[in-house]
N, C-alpha and C positions, 0 to 999 in steps of 0.2 A: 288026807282030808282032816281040818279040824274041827277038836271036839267039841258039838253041840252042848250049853249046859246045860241042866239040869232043873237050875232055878228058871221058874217063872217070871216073866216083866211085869212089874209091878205100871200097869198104865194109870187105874186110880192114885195111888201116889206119886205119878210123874207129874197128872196133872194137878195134883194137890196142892206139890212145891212149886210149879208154875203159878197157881192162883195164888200162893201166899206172897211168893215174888212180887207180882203187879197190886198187891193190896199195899202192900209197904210201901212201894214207890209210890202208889197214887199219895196215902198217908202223910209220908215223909214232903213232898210240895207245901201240901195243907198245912202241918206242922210249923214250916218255918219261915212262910209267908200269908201275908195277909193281902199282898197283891192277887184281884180276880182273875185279872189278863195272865199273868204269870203262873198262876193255879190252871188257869183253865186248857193254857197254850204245853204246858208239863203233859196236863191228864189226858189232853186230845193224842198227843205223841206217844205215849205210853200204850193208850188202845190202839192209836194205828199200827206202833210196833209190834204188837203180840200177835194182833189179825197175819196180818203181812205177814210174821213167820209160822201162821197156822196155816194158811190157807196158800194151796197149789197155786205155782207160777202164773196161770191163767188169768187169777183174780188182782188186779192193782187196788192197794188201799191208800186213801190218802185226804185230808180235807180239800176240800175245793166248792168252786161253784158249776152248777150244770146250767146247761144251754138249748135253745132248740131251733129249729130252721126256723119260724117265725118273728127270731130277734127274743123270744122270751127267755127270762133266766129265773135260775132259784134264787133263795135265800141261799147264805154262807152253811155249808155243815161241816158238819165238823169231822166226820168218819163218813165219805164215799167209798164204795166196794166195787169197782167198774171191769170192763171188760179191757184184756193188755194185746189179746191174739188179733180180732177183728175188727178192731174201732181207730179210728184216729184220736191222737190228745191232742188238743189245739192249742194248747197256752199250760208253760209251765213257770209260774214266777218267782223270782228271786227269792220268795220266802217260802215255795215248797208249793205254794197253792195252785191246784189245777184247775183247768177250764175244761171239760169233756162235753162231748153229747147224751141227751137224752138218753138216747136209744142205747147208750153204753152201759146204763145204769143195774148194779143188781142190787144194790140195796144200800142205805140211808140212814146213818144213825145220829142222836143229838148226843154227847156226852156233856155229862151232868154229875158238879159231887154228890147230890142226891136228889132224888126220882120220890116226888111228889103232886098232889094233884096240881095246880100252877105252873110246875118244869112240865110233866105229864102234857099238859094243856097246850105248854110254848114246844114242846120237841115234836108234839103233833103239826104243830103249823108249819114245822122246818118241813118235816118228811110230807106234807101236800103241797109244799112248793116245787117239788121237785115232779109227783104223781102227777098234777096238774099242765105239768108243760106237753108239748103235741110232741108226739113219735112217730117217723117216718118209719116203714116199710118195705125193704124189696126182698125178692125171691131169692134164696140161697145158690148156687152156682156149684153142681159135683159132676164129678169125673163122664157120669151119666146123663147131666141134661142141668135141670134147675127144680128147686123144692118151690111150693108158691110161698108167698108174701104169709107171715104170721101176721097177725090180728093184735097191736098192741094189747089189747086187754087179753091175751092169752099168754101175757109176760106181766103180769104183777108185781110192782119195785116194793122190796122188803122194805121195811122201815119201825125204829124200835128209839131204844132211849140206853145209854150204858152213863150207869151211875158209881160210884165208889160205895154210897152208902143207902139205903131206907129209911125215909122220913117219915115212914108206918110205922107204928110200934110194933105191929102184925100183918105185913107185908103181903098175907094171905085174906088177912080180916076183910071185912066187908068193904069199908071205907076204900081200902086201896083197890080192891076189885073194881067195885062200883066205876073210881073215876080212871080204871086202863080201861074197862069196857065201854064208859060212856065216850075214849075216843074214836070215833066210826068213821065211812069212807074213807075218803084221800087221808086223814088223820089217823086214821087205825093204827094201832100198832101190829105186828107180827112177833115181835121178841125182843126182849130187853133183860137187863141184868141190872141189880145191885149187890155188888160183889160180894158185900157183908153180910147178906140176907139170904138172898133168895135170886134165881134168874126165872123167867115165864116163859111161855108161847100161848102164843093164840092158836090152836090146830084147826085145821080146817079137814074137811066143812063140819061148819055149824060154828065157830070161832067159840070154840071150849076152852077157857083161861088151866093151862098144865102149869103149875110149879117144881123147879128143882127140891133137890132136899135142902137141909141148910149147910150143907159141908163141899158138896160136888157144886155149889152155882157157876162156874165156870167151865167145867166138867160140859156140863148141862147146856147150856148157851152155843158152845163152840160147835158141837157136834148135833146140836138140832140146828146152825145156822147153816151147816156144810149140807146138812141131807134135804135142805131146803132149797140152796143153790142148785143141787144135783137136778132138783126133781124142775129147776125152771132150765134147764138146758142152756142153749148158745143165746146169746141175746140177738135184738134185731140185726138187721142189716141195713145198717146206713144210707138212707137215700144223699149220696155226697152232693147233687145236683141241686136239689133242695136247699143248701146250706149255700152252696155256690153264688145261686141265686139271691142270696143276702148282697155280695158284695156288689152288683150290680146298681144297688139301693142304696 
């Protein structure tokens, strides 16, 4: 049998050199272009790759647009978290961009080189475009019979803001508090990061604004995003009929 070592894994500094890796890539974009699109299409890539290799096989990450049986769609986001085991993907296009359903959704972020009240304002409108659309319903199907239908609003879609930097001097101060708090319903945030600063969550209940420290924000963000997915379980179940029903129209 071989021998166990001795030293401890260092996981704070694993995740440390991870965060210092994606701060430089984001950086280095910004650095040597002044193209937006090109800035923005790098930073969106960068977040969705780090997700994707954080988070278990179950979760697909990727920008797209969502859909729902009614013909309603969201706005473009930029970081979709969706479901890969139980949902159908409907449209994957030539440039990577997905089309899923609603009901596949776990959570919704805007990236942003930096998270301020105005970006804050516009990544809130992204993530209730998505909140807003209808979610069908059916009973889960096991070995023993069938679970009933959950209750959209007993699945909550995450939704945040990932930024490179802090356009708060004090990220913590009033000013920025004020304007993540004043985003509320479909708008609300649940978690967001600014790499160079600071990451948040809103904890529930009672939507108490928690800050990281200033060295772990990604630390921080990854591992309150995971234990947040955990605690909303499988997403819905597809009413595929529903959707079907579109194409007769």
């Amino acid at each position: 049998m071989a021998d166990v070592t001795d030293r401890a894994f260092d996981l704070r500094g694993a995740f440390l050199a991870k965060q210092e890796e994606l701060l430089a890539r984001l950086r280095v974009t910004a650095a040597f272009s002044d193209h937006g699109t090109t800035i923005g299409d790098s930073s969106e890539a960068d977040w969705v790759g780090m997700l994707a290799a954080f988070l278990p096989g179950r979760y697909g990450v990727a920008g797209g647009i969502v859909v729902d049986s009614t013909g309603g769609q969201s706005e473009q986001i930029d970081v979709l978290i969706y479901d890969k085991h139980y949902s159908p993907l409907f449209l994957k296009t030539s440039a990577g961009t997905l089309i899923v359903p609603a009901e596949s959704v776990y959570a919704v972020f805007e990236v942003k080189q930096e998270v301020n009240k105005p970006l804050a304002e516009y990544a809130g409108k992204k993530v209730a475009s998505v909140r807003n659309l209808e979610r069908t319903s059916l009973g889960a199907v096991y070995a023993a019979g069938q679970y009933p239908p959950r209750e959209p609003s007993s699945f909550p879609i995450l939704g945040g803001i990932l930024a490179t930097r802090s356009g708060w001097m004090d990220i913590e101060g009033d000013a920025a508090t004020a304007a993540l708090a004043s985003l509320e319903g479909d708008r609300a945030f649940d978690l967001g990061c600014a790499l160079d600063a600071r990451s948040f969550e809103f904890t529930h209940p009672g939507r108490a604004l928690e800050y990281s420290d200033s060295e772990t924000q990604l630390i921080f963000f990854l591992l309150r995003l995971f234990r947040r997915l955990q605690t909303l379980g499988t997403v819905l179940v597809v009413d595929i009929d529903a959707y079907e029903s579109r194409l007769a129209e």
